[in-house]
C-alpha positions in Angstrom: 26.2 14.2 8.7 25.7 15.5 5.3 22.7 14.4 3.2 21.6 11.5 5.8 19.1 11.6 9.1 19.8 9.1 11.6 16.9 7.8 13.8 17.2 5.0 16.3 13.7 3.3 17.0 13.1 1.0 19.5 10.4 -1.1 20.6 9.0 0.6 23.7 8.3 3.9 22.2 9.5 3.7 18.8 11.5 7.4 18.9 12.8 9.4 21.2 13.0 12.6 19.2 13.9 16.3 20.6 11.0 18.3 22.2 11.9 21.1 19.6 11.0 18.9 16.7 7.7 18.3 18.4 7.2 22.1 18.7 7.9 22.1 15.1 5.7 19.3 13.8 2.5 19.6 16.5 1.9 23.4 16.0 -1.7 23.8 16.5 -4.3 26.3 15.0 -4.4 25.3 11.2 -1.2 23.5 11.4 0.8 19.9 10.6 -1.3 18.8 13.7 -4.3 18.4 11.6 -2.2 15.9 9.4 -3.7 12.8 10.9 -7.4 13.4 11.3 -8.0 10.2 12.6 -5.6 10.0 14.9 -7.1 12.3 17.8 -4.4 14.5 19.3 -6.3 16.5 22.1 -6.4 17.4 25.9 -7.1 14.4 28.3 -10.5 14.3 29.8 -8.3 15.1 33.7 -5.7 17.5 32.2 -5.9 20.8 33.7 -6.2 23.9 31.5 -2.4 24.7 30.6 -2.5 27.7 28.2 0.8 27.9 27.7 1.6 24.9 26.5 0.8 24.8 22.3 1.3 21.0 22.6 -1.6 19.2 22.4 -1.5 15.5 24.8 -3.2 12.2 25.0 -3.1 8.5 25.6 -0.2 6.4 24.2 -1.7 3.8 21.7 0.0 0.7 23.4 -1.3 -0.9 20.3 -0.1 1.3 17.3 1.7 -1.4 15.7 -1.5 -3.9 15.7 1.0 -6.4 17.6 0.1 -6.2 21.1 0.4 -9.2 22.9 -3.5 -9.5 23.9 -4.5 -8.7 20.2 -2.6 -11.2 18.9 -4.5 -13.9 21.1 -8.2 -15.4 20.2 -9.8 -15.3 23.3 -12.6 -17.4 21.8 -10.4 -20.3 21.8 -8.9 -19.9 25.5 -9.3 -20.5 29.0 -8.1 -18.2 31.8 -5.2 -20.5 32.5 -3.6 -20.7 29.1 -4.2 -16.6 28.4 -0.7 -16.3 30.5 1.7 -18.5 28.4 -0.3 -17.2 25.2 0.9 -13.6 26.4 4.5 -14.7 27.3 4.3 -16.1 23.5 3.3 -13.4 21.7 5.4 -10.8 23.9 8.5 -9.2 22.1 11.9 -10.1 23.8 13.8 -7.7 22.2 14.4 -3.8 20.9 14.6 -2.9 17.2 17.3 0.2 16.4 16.1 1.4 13.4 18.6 3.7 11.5 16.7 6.2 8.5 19.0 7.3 5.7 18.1 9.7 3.3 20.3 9.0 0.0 23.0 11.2 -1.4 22.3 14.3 -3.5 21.6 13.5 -7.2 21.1 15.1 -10.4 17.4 17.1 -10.6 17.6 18.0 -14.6 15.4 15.7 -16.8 17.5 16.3 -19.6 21.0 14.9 -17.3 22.4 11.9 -19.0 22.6 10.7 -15.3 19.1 11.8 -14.5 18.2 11.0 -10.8 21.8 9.7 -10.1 24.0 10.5 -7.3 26.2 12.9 -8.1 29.7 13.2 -6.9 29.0 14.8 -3.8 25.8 12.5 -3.5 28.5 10.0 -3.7 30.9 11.6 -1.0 27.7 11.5 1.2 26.8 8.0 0.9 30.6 7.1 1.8 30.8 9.3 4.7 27.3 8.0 6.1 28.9 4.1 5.7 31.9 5.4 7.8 29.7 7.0 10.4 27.3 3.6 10.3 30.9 1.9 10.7 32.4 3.5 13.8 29.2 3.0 15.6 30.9 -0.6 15.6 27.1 -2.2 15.7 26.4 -5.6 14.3 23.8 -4.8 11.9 21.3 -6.9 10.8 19.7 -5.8 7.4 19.9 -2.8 4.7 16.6 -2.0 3.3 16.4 0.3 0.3 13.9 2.0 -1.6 14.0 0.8 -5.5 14.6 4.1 -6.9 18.4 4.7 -8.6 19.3 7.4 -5.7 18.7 5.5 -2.8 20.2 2.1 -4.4 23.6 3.2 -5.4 23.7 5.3 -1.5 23.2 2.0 0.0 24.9 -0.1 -2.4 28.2 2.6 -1.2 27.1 2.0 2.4 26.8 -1.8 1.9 30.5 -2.1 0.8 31.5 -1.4 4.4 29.1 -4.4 5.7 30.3 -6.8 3.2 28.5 -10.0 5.3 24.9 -7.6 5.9 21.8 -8.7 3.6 20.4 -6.2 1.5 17.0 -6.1 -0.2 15.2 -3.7 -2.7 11.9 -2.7 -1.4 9.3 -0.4 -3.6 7.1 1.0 -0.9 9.6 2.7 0.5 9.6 4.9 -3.3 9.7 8.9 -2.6 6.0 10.8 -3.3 3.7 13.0 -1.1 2.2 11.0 1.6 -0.7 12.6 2.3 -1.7 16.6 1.6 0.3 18.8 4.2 -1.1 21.6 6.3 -0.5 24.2 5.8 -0.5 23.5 1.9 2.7 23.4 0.2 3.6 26.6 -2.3 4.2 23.9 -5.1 0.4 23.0 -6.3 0.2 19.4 -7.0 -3.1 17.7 -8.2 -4.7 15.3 -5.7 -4.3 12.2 -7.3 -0.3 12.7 -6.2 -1.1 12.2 -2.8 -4.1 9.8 -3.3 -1.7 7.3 -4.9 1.3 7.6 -3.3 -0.3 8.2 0.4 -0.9 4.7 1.0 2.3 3.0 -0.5 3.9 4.7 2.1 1.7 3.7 4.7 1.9 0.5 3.7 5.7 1.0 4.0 5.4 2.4 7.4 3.3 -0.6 8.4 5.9 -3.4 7.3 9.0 -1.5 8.6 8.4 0.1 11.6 6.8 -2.1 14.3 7.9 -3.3 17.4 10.5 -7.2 16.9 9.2 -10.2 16.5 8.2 -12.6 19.6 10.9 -15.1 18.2 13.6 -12.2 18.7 15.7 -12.8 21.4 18.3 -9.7 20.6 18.2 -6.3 19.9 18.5 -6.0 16.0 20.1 -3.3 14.2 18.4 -2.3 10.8 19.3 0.3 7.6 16.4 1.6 5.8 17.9 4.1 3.2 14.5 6.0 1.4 13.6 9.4 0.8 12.9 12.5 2.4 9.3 12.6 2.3 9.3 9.1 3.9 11.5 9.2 6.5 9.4 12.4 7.9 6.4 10.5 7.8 7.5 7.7 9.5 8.6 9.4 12.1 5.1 12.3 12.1 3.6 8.6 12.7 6.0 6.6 14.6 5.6 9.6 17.4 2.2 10.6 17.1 0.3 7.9 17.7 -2.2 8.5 20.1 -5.8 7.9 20.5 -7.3 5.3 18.7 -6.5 3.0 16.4 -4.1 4.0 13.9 -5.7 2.3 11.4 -8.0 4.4 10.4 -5.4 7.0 9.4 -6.8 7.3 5.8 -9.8 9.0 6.0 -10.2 9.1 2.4 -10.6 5.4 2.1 -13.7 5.6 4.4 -15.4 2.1 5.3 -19.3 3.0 5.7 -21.7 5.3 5.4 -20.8 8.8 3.1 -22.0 12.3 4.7 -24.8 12.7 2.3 -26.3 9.4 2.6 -30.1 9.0 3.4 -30.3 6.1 6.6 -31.8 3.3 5.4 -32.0 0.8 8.0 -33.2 -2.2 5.3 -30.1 -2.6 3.6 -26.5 -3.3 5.1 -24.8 -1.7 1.7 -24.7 2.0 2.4 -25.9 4.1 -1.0 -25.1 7.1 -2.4 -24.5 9.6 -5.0 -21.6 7.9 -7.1 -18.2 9.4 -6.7 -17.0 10.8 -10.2 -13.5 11.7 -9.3 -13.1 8.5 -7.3 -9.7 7.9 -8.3 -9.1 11.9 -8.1 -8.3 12.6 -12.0 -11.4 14.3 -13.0 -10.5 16.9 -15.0 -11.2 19.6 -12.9 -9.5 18.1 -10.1 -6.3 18.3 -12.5 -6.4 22.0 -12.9 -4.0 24.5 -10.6 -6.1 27.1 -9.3 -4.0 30.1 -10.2 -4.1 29.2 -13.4 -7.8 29.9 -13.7 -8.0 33.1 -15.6 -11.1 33.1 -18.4 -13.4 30.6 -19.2 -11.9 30.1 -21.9 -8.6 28.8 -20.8 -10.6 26.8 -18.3 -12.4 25.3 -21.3 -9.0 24.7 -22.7 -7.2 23.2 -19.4 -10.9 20.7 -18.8 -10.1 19.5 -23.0 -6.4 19.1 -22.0 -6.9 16.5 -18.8 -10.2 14.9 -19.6 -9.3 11.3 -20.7 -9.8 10.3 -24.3 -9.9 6.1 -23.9 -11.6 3.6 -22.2 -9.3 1.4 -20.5 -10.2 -2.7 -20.0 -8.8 -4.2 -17.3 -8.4 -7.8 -17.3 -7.8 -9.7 -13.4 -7.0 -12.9 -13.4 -6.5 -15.0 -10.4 -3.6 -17.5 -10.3 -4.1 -21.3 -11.0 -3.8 -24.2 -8.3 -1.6 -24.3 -6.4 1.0 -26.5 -3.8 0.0 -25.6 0.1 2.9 -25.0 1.6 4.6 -22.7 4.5 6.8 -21.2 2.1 6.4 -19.0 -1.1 8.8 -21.0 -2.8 7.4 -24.4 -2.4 3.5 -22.5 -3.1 4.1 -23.6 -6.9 0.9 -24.8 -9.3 0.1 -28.0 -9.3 -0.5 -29.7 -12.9 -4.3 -28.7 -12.5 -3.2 -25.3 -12.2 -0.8 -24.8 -14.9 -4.1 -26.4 -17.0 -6.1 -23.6 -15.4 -2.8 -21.1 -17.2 -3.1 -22.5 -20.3 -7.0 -22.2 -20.9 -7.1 -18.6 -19.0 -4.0 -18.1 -21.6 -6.2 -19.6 -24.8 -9.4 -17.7 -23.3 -7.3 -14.1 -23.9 -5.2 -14.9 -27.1 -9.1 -16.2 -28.7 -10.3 -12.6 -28.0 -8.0 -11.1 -30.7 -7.0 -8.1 -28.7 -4.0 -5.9 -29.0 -3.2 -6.7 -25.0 -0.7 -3.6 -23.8 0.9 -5.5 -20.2 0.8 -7.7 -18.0 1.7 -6.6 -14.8 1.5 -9.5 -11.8 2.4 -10.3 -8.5 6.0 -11.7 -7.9 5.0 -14.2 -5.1 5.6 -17.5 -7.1 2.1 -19.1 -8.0 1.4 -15.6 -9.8 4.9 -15.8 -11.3 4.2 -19.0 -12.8 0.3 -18.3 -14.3 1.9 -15.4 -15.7 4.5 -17.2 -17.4 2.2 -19.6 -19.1 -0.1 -17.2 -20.0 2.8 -14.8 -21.6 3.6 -17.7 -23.8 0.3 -17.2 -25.6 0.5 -13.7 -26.0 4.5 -13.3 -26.3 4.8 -9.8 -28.3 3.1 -8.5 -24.4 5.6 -6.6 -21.9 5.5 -8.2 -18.5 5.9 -6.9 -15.2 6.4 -8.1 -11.1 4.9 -6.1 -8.7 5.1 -6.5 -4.8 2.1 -4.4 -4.3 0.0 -7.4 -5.7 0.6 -9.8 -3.1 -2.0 -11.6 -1.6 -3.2 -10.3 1.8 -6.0 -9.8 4.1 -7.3 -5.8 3.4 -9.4 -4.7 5.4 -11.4 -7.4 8.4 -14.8 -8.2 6.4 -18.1 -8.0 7.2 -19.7 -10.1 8.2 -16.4 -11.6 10.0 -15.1 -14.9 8.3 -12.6 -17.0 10.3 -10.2 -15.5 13.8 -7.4 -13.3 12.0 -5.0 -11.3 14.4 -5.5 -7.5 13.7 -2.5 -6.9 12.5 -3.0 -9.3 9.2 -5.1 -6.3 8.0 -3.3 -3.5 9.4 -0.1 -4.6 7.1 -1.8 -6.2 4.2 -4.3 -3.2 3.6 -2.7 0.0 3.1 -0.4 -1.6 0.6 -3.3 -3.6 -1.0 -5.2 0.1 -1.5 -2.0 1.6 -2.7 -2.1 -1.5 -5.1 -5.6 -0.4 -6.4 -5.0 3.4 -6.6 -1.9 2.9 -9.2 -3.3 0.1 -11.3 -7.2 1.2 -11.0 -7.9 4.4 -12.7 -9.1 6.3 -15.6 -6.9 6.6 -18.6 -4.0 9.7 -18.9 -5.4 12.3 -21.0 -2.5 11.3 -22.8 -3.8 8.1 -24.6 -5.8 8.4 -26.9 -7.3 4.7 -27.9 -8.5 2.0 -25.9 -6.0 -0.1 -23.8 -6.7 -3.7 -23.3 -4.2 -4.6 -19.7 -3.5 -7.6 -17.8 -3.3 -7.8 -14.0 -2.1 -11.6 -12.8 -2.5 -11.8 -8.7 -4.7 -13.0 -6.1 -8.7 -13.7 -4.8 -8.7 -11.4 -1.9 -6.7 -8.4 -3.9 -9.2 -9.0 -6.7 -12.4 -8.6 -4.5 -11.4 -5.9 -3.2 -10.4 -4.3 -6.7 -14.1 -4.8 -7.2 -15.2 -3.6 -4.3 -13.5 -0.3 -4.4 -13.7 0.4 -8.4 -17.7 0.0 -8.3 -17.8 2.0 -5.0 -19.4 -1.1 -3.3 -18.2 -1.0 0.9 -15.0 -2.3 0.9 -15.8 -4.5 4.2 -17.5 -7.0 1.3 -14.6 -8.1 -0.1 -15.4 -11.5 1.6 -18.6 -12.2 0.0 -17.5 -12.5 -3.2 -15.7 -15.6 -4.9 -13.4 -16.4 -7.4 -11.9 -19.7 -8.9 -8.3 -20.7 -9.7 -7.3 -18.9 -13.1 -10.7 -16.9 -13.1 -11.1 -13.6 -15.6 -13.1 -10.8 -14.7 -12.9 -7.6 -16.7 -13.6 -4.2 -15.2 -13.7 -1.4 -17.7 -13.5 2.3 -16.4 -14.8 4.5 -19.0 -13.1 8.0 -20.3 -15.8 9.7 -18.0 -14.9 8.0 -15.1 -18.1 5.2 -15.2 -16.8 1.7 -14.0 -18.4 -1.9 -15.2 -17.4 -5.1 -14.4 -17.8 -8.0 -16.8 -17.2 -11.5 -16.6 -15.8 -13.9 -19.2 -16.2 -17.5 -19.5 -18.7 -20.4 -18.9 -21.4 -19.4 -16.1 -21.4 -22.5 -13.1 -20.1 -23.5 -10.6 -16.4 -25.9 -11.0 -16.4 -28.8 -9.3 -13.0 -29.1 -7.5 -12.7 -32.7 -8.7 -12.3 -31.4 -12.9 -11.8 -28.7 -14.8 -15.3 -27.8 -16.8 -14.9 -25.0 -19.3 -13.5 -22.0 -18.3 -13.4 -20.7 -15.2 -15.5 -17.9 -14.5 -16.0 -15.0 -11.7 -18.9 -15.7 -9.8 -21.0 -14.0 -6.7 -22.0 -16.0 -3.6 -24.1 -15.2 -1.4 -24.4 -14.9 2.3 -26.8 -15.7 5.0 -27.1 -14.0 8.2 
């Protein structure tokens, strides 16, 4: 079928894909094997020496998804004669068939009127793959699309033929480079491609490809219609995961202790030289290779991609809010729309030129961003999904029982949120940029965390309060502070005193 791929994936092993395509994507020696570094493809400790065989084996991870009946189970809180009907619970009933469409072909010249469009064989594809989804005569049960124009008109031409199928815009599942292929690709991109993009897609992975539900009792039938570069990595990781856990596929995000540091058994925080191309746009990081030919054009290409501006980053956790199972019923409460207004006064009393507020759609967000948009109106705002609250990474020390797979989903898209808003400025600007970010206390934590190169593991030991402001600036040069406005104290949950404030707790062991 022209311009689509069509993958069924169900729950017990995810694809079922042909032995060729494994030859192609597990070529050892230098190869796309080494793509997952943590994920250890290798000869099992009893395998006999088979040299001719270029496939590398090993152990099925039964738990690639994080949703394994026994990990979903606190054994802390059991007795042997409940741990039965807890794993008959938590068991999945059912299969997923999940079908991968690549959109339609679409227009590739930036100066198009209908740049990034399907054109009208794009179009003719997209029809034709609705057809084929049609005589399959399957009762489907979702379409999924990436937000980008190309894959929304393809499934809005596929969704025409399931008039009574729900359909839902999702922006992980965006086209980039996942993560830096081996061998290297002739087109030279700078890092900072893949370090941004890698874990959106992850993240992506994570939410959409897992095994159903323990309240499914039928085999579901699901349309995801992304991009090329996605739908090969889900299935690179939907087929290759072996060995142990899969979430510690990104290596560059490494929890603990870096290769040059000294042990120092007195302190838990492991220390270091600090990273300067930490968010992988220092300048010579930017430069092609080839494209070295003199010093003096390197001189000129360093000028060229060294940032100009210091950019201040304002995060501001949402006000009080409703408890409630639902997002839609999580709305502030009349403390918390008080908590808006003064985080709102706090900004418009610092007589800056603010350039956006960007903020998480989930509805407490929504709302503080509203109120505080009303003070500062001339200021663009923006949703994001990326900015939802979640658990990203398990903590240490370990605060209250979560199932693993809380973190497994939340993370990646959590550090995908921190690598597009969290970085240097673009050579490009050339004065000081004053930004708002509106979303939650764990994704603010960890912004910290990760922006001042602190272990990301102690998200938990920091606190904020309810419409809180804390200001990181990240300096031309790549040099990150964190600043924190208001009143200094502690706010009794009774009142509102002052402002709020970002404050640091601390922890006994």
């Amino acid at each position: 079928m022209p311009g689509s791929a069509l993958c069924s994936v169900s729950g017990r092993r995810c694809l079922v894909i042909d032995m060729f395509l494994r030859r192609a994507v597990i070529v050892v020696g230098g190869s796309a094997a080494a793509l997952f570094a943590s994920v250890a493809v290798g000869k099992r400790d009893n395998d006999p020496v088979l040299p001719w065989t270029p496939i590398p084996t090993g152990s099925w991870n039964s738990n690639w998804d994080c949703r394994e009946p026994m990990s979903l189970i606190n054994l802390c809180e059991l007795n042997e004669h409940e741990l039965e009907s807890q794993l008959q619970k938590y068991k999945a009933k059912a299969a997923r068939h999940i079908f991968l469409i690549r959109h339609g072909k679409y227009h590739r010249h930036a100066n198009s009127k209908n740049y990034r469009s399907l054109t009208t064989r794009g179009r003719e594809q997209a029809d034709l793959t609705g057809k084929r989804l049609k005589l399959l005569d399957l009762k489907y049960n979702s379409i999924v699309h990436s937000s980008l124009p190309r894959a929304t008109e393809t499934a809005e031409i596929i969704k025409q033929y399931f008039p009574d199928v729900k359909i839902t815009s999702s922006r992980v599942l965006e086209e980039g480079h996942p993560i830096q292929p081996v061998p290297a690709s002739p087109k030279w991109r700078p890092e900072f491609k893949y370090f941004e993009k890698g874990p959106a897609i992850e993240a992506a992975f994570r939410e959409c490809i897992h095994r159903a539900d323990p309240e499914q009792t039928k085999d579901s039938y699901e349309i995801i219609v992304c991009h090329a570069n996605v739908i090969r990595y889900f299935v690179c990781r939907a087929v290759i995961t072996v060995g142990g856990s899969a979430a510690a596929l990104f290596a560059s995000v490494a929890v603990g202790k870096r290769d040059n540091d000294p042990d120092l058994p007195w302190t838990p925080i492991p220390t270091g030289s600090w990273n300067s191309n930490w968010d992988c746009r220092e300048p010579a990081s930017l430069i092609d290779p080839s494209k070295q030919k003199d010093l003096n054009e390197w001189e000129s290409l360093l000028q060229k991609h060294t940032a100009k501006a210091d950019r201040h980053i304002f995060l501001i956790r949402h006000g009080q809010y409703n408890k409630a199972d639902h997002d839609h019923d999580r709305t502030l409460t009349e403390k918390g729309r008080e908590q808006a207004k003064l985080t709102g006064k706090r900004l418009k009393s610092l007589d800056l030129q603010f350039k956006s507020i960007v903020y998480s759609s989930l509805t407490r967000t929504t709302e503080t961003a509203e109120i505080i948009s009303r003070r500062l109106p001339d200021v663009g705002n923006t949703p994001s999904s990326l900015l939802h609250e979640g658990h990203p990474i398990r903590p240490v020390p370990e605060c209250e029982w979560q199932p693993e797979h809380y973190y497994f989903q939340a993370g990646p898209r959590i550090e995908a949120a921190f690598r597009k808003y969290i970085h240097r400025a673009e050579p490009e600007q050339t004065k000081d940029s004053y930004e708002i970010i509106v979303c939650h206390d764990n994704v603010i934590r960890y912004f910290v965390c990760r922006a001042l190169q602190i272990p990301p593991d102690a998200w938990f030991r920091f606190e904020l309060y309810h419409g809180s402001i804390s200001k990181l600036v990240i300096y031309a040069d790549g040099n990150v502070s964190l600043q924190m406005l208001g009143e200094a104290g502690y706010m009794p949950p009774d009142k509102l005193t002052g402002l709020p404030v970002f404050q640091v707790t601390t922890v006994s062991l």
